[in-house]
C-alpha positions in Angstrom: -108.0 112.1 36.1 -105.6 114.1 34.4 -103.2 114.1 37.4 -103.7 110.4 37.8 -103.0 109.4 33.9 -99.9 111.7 33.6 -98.4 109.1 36.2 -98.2 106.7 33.6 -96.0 109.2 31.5 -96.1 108.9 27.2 -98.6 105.8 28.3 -100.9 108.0 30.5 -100.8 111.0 28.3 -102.1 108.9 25.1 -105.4 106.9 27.0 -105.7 111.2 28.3 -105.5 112.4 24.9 -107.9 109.9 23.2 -110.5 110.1 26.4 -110.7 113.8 25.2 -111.1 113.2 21.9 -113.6 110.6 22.2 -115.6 113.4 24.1 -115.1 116.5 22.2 -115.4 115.0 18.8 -119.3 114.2 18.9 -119.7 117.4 20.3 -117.8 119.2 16.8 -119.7 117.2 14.7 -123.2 117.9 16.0 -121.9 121.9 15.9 -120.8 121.5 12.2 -123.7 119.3 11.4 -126.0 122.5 12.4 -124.1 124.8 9.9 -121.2 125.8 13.2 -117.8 125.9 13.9 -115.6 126.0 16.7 -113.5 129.5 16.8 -111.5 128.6 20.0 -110.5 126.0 22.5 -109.8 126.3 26.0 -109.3 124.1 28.5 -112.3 121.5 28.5 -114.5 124.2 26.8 -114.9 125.6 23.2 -116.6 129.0 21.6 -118.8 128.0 18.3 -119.9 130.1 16.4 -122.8 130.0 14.2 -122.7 132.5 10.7 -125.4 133.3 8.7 -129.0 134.6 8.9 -130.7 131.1 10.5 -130.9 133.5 13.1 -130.5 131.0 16.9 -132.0 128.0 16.0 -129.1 126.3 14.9 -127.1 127.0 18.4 -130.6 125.7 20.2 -130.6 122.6 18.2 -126.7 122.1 18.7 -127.0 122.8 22.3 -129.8 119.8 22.5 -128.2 117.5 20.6 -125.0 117.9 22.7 -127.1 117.5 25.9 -128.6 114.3 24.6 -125.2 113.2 23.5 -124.4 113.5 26.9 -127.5 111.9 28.4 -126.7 108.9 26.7 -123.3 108.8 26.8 -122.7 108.6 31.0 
């Protein structure tokens, strides 16, 4: 896809850019809406990290929200 937009030029990198977006930023806001954050970006993948004492619940639930945004979303 990336290959195939980025023959459009500015054009092809902007519907890129806001395809992205429109993935990642659902994903963010479940993470931050369990008490996360992301540390790092790379590529198509992100490190969250969860601080505190809530011990791994909050990762579990992010993890099944994400999936279910996902489900739902394709």
């Amino acid at each position: 896809m990336t290959g195939a937009l980025m023959l459009h030029g500015k054009e092809g990198a902007e519907v890129l850019s806001e395809r992205i977006d429109r993935l990642f930023q659902p994903v963010i806001d479940i993470i931050y809406g369990h008490g996360g954050f992301i540390s790092v970006f790379a590529g198509d993948g992100a490190t969250a990290v969860f601080p505190g004492k809530a011990g791994i619940e909050p990762c579990l639930l992010s993890a099944w929200d994400i999936i279910e945004f996902f489900r739902k979303t394709m």
